[in-house]
TIMI-2910 file (N, C-alpha, C, CB; in pm, 1 decimal, decimal comma, always signed):
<rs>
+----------+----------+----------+----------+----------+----------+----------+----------+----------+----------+----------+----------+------+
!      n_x !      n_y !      n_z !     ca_x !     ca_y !     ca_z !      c_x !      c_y !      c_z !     cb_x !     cb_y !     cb_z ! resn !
+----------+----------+----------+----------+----------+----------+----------+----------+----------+----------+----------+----------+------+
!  -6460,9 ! -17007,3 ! +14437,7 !  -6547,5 ! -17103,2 ! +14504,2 !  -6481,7 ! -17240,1 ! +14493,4 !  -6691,3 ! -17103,7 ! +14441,9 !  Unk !
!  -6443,6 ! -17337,7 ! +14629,4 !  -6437,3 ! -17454,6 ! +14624,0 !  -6514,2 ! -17524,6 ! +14676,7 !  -6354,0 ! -17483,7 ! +14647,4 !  Unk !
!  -6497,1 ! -17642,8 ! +14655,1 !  -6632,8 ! -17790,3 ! +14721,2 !  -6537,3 ! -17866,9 ! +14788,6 !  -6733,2 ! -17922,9 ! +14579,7 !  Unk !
!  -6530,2 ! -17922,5 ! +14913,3 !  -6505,4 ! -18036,9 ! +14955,3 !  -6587,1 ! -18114,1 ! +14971,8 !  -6455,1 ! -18037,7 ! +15035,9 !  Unk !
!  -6541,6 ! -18291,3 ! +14963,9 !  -6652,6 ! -18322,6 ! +15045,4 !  -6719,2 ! -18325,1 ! +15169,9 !  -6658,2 ! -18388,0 ! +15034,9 !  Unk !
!  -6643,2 ! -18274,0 ! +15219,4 !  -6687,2 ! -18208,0 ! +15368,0 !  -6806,5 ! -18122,1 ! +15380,3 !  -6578,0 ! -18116,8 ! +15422,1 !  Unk !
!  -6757,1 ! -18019,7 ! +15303,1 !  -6825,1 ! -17914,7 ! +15277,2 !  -6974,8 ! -17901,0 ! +15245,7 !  -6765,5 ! -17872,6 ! +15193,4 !  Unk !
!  -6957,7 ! -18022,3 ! +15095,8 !  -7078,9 ! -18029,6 ! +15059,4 !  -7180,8 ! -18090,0 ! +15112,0 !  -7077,5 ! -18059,9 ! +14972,0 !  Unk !
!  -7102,5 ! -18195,0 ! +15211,5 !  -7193,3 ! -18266,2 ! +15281,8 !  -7281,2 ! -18185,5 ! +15368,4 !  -7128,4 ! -18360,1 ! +15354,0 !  Unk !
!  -7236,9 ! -18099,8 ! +15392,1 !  -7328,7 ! -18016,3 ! +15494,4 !  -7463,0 ! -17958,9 ! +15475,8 !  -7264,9 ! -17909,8 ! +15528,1 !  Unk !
!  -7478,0 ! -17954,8 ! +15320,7 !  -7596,5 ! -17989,7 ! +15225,6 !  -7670,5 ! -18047,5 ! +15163,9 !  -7604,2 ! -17976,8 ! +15180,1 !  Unk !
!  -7639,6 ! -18183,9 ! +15244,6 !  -7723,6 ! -18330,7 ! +15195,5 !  -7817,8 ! -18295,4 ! +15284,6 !  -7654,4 ! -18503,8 ! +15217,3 !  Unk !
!  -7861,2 ! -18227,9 ! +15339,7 !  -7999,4 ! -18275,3 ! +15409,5 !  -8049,5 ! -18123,9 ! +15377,7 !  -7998,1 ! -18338,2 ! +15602,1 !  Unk !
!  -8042,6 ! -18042,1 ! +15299,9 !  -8092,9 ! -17911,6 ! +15248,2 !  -8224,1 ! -17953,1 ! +15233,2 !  -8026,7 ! -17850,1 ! +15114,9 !  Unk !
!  -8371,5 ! -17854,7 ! +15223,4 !  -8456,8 ! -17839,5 ! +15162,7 !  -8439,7 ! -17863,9 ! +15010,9 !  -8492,5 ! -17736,1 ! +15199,6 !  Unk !
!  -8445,6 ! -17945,2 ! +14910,7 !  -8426,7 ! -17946,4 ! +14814,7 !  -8547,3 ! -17944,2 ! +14715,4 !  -8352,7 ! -18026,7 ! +14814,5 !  Unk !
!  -8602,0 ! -17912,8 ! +14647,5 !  -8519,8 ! -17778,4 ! +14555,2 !  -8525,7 ! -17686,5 ! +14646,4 !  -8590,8 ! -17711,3 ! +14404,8 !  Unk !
!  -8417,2 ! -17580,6 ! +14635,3 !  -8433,1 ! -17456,2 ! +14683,7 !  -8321,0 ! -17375,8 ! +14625,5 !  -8437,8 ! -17455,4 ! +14831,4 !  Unk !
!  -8371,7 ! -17236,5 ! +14634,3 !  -8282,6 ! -17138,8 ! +14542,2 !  -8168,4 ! -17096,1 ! +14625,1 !  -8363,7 ! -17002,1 ! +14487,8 !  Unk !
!  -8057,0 ! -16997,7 ! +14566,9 !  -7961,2 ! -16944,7 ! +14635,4 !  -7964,4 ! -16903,0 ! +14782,8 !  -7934,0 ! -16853,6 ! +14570,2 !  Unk !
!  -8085,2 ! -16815,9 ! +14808,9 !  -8139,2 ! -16753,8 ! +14947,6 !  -8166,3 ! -16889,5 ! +15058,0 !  -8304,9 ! -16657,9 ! +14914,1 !  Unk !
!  -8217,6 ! -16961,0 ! +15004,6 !  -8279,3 ! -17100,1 ! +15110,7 !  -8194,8 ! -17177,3 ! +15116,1 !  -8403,4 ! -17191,5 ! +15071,8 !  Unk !
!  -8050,1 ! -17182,1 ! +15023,0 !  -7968,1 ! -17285,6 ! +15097,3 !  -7838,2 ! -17207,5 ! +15179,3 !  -7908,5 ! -17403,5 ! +14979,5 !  Unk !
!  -7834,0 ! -17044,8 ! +15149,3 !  -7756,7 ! -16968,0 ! +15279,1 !  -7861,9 ! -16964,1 ! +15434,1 !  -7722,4 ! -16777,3 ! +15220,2 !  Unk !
!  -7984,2 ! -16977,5 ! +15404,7 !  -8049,6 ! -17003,2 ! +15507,7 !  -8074,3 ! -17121,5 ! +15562,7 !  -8136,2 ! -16960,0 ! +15495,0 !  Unk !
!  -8033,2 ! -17200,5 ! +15520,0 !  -7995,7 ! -17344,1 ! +15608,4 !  -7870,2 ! -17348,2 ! +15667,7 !  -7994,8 ! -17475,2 ! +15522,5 !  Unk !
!  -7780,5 ! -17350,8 ! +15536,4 !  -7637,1 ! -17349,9 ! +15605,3 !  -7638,4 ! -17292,4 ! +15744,8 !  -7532,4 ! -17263,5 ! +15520,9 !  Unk !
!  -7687,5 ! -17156,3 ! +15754,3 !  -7633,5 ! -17076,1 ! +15872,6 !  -7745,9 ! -17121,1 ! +15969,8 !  -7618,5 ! -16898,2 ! +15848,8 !  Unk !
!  -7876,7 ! -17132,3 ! +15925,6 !  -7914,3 ! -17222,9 ! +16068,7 !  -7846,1 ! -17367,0 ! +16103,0 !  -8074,5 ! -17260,8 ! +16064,1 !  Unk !
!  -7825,9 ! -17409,5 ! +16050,0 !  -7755,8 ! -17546,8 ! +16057,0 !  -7602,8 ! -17571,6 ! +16109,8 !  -7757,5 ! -17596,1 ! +15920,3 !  Unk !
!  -7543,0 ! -17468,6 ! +16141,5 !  -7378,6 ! -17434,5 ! +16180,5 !  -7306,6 ! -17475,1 ! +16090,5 !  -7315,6 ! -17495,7 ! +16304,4 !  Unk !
!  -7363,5 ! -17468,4 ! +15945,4 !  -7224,5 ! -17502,1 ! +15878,1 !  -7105,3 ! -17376,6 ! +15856,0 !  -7263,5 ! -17560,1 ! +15726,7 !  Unk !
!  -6992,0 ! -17456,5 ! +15814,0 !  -6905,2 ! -17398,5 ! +15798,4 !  -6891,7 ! -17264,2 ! +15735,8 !  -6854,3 ! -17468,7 ! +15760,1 !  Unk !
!  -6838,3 ! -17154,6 ! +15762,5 !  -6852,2 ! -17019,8 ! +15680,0 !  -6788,1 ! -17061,9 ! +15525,3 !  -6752,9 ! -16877,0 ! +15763,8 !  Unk !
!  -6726,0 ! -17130,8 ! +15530,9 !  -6693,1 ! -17151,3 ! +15387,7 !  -6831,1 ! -17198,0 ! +15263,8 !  -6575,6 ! -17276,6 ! +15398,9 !  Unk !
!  -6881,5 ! -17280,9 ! +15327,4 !  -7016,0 ! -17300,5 ! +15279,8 !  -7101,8 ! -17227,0 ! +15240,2 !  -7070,9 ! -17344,2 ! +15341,4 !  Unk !
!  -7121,8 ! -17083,4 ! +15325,7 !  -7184,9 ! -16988,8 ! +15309,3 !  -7111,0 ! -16927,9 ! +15224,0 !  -7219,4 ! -16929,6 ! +15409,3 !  Unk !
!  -7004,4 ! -16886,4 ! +15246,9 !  -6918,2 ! -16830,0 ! +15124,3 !  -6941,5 ! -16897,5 ! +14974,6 !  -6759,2 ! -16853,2 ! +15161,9 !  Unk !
!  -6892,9 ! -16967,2 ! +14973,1 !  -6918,4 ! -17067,0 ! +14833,6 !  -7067,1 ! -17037,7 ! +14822,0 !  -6883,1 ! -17258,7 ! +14851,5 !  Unk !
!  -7179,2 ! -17077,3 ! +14860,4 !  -7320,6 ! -17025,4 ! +14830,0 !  -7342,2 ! -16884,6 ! +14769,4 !  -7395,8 ! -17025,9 ! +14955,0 !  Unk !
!  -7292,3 ! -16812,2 ! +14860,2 !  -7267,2 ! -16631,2 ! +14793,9 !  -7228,7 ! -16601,6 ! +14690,5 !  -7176,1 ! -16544,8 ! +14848,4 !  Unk !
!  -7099,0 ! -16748,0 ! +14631,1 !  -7053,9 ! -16722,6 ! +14511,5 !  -7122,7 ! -16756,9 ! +14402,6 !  -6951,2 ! -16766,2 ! +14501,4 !  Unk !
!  -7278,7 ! -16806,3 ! +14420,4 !  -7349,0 ! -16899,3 ! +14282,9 !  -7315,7 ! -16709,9 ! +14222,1 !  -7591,7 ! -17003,0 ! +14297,3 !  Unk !
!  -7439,0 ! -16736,4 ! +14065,9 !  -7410,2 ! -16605,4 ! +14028,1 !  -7570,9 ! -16556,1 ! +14007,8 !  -7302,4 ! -16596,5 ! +13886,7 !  Unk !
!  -7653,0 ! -16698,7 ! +13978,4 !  -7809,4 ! -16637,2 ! +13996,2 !  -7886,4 ! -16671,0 ! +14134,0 !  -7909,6 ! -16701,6 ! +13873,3 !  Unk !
!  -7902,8 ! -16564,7 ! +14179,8 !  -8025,1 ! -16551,0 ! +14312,1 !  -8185,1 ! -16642,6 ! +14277,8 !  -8075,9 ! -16345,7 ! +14327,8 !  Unk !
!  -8194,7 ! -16632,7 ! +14165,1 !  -8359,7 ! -16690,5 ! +14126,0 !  -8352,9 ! -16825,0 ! +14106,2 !  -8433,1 ! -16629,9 ! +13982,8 !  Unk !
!  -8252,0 ! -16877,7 ! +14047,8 !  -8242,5 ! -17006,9 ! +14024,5 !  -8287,8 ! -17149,2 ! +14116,6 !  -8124,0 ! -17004,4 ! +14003,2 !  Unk !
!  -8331,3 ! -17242,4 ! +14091,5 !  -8398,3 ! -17308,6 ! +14177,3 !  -8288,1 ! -17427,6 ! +14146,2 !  -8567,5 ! -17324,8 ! +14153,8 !  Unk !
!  -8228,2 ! -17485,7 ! +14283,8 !  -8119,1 ! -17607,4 ! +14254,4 !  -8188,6 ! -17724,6 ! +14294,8 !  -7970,9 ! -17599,4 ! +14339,7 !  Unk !
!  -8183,6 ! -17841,2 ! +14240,2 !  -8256,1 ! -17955,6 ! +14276,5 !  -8185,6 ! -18077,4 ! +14350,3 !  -8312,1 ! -18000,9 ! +14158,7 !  Unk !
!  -8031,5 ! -18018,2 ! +14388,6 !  -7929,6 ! -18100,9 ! +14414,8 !  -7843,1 ! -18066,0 ! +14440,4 !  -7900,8 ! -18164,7 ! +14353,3 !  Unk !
!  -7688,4 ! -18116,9 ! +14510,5 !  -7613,8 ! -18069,2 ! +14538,9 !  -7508,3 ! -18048,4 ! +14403,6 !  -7587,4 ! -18129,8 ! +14648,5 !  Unk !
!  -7570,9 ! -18179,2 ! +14305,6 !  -7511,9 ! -18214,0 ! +14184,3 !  -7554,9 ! -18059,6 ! +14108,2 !  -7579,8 ! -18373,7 ! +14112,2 !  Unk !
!  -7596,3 ! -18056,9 ! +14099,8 !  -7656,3 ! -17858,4 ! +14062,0 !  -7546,4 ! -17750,3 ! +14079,2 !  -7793,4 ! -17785,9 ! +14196,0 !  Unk !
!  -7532,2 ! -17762,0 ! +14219,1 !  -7417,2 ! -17629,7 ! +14257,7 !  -7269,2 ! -17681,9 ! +14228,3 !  -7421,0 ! -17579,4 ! +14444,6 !  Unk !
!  -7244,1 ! -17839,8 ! +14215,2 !  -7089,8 ! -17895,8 ! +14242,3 !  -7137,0 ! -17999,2 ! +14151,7 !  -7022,6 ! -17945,7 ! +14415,0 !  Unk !
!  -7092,9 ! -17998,9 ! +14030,4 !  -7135,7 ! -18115,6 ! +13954,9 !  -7053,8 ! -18233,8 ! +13927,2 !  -7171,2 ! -18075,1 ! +13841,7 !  Unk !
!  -6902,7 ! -18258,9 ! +14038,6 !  -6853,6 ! -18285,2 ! +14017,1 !  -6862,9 ! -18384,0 ! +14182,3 !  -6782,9 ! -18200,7 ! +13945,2 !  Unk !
!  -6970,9 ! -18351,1 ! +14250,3 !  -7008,2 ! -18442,8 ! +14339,5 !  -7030,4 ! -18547,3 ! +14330,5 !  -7076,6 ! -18424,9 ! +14384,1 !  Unk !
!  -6911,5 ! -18654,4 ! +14410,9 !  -6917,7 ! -18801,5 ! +14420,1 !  -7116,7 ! -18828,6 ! +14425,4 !  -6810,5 ! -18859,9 ! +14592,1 !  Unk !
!  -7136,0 ! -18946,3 ! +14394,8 !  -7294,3 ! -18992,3 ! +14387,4 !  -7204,5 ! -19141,2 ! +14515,6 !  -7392,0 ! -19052,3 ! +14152,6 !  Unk !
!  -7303,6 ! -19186,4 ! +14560,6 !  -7264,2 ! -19310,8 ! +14646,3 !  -7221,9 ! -19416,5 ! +14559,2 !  -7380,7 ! -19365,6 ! +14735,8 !  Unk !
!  -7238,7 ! -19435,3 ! +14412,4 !  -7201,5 ! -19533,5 ! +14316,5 !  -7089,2 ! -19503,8 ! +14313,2 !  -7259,6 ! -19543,4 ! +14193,1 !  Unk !
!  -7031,0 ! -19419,4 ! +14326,5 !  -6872,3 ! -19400,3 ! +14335,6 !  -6760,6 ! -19472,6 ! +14421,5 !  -6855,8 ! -19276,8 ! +14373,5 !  Unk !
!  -6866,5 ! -19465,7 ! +14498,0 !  -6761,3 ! -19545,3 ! +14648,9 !  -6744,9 ! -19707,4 ! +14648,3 !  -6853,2 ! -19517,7 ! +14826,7 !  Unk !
!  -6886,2 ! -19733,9 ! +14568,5 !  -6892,8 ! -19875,4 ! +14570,7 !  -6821,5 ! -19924,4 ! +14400,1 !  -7076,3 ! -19923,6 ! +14603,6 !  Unk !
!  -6749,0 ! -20032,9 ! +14416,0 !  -6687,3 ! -20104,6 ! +14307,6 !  -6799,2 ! -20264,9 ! +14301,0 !  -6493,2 ! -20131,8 ! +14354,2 !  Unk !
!  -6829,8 ! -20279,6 ! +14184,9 !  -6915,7 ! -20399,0 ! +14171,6 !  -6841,7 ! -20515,1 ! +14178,3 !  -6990,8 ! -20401,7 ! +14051,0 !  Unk !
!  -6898,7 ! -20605,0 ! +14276,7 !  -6878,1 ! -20656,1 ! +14344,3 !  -6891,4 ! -20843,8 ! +14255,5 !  -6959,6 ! -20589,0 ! +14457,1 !  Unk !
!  -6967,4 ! -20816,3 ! +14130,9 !  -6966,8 ! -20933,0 ! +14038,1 !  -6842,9 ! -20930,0 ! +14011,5 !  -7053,0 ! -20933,9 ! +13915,6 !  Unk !
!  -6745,0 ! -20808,6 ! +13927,9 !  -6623,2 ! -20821,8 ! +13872,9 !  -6562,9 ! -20868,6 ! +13945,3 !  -6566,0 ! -20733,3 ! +13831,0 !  Unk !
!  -6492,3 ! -20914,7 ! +14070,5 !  -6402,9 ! -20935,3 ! +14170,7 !  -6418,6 ! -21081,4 ! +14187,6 !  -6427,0 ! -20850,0 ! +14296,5 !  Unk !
+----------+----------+----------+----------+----------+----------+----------+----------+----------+----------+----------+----------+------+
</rs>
């Protein structure tokens, strides 16, 4: 399983929380990428309820990332 940010983006607008089943059922209504769906297939629990994208990819940029504070400068 990999994450781009491409990828993951395609799951910022998911039903959130939702478990393994409800975010392969967005993806594929939503045209995302088969990789997406793939990577989803790969969680390992079906029951689990994710509250975020930070959940499945915890290594997902947050928007504080992008921005550098703007006092230091």
């Amino acid at each position: 399983m990999y994450w781009t940010l491409e990828l993951a983006s395609k799951l910022e607008d998911a039903p959130w929380p939702a478990t393994k089943g409800e975010l392969i059922d967005y993806a594929v209504r939503s045209g995302a990428p088969a990789e997406v769906v793939e990577n989803l297939n790969d969680l390992e629990d079906d029951e689990e309820v994710y509250d975020s994208i930070e959940d499945i990819w915890p290594d997902y940029p947050s928007k504080e990332d992008f921005f550098f504070n703007e006092d230091e400068y």
